[in-house]
N, C-alpha and C positions, 0 to 999 in steps of 0.2 A: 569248543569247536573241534571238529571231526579233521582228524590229519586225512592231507592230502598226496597220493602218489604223484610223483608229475617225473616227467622226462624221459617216456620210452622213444618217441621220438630221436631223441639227441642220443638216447645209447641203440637205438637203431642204426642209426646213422655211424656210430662209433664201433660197432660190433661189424659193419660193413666193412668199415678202414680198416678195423683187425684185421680180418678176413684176408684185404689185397698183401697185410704186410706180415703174415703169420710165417712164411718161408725166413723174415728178416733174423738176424740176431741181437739178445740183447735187449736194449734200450729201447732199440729201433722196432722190437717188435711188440713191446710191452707200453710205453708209453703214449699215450694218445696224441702230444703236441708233436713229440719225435714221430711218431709213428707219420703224420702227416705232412711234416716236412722231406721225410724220406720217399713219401708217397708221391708228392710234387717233384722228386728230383729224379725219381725212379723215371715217371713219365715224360721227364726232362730227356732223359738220356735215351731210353728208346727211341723218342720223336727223332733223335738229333741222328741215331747208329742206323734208323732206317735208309736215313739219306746218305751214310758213311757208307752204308754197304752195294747199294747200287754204285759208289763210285768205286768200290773195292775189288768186285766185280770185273767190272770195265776193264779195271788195272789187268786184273788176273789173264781175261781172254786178252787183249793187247800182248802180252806177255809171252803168251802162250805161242801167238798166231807169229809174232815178231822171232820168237826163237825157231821154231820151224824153218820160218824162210829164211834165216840165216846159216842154217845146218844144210839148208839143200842149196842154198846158192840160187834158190830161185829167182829174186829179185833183190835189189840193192839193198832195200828196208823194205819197212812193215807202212809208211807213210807213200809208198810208191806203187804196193798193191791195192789199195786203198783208195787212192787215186785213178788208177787202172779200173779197179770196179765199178767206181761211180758214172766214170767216162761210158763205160762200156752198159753201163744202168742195169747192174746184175743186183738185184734184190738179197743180199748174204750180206746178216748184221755179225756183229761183232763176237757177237754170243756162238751162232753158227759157225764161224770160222773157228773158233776157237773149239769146239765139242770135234770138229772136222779134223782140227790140227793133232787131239789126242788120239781119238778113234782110226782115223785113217789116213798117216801123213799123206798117202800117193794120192789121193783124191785132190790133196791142199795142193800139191807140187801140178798137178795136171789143169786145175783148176787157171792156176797162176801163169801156165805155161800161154792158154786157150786165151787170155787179157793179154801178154805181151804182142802173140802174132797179130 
């Protein structure tokens, strides 16, 4: 009986997973079970930091836009201008105020001025 090659398949498949985890070290990048345990976790953890970072974000401008108004005395907090805007139905997210608040405090201070009166 004539031997048979079999299983380019499964080291296609295998040579692919190398591939994603060739950066890893170790174990992690040489062994096949490891390798795709670490590959499940790898994806784990990005899925999870995508979401981590949109709220880290948020923090950051909050931050940002809250320290401002407290250096200038423009309003009492950061939860008052906020308020003030919505009332007022000014379109300026979070993000915006915040790039406002590094780039150009007088613009943030005159802004907040224009909501109070």
């Amino acid at each position: 009986m004539t031997r048979v090659r079999r299983g380019y398949i499964a080291r296609r498949r295998r040579t692919k997973i190398r591939l994603f985890a060739s950066s890893f070290r170790g174990a992690h990048s040489r062994l096949t079970r490891t390798i795709t345990q670490q590959k499940i976790r790898a994806l784990v953890s990005a899925h999870r930091d995508r979401g981590r970072q949109k709220i880290n974000f948020r923090r950051l401008w909050i931050t940002r836009i809250n320290a401002i108004i407290r250096e200038r005395g423009v309003s009492n907090s950061y939860s008052r201008l906020i308020h003030n805007l919505y009332k007022r139905q000014l379109l300026l997210n979070r993000k915006i105020l915040g790039q406002i608040a590094i780039s150009n405090r007088n613009f943030l201070y005159m802004i907040s001025k224009e909501i109070i009166k």
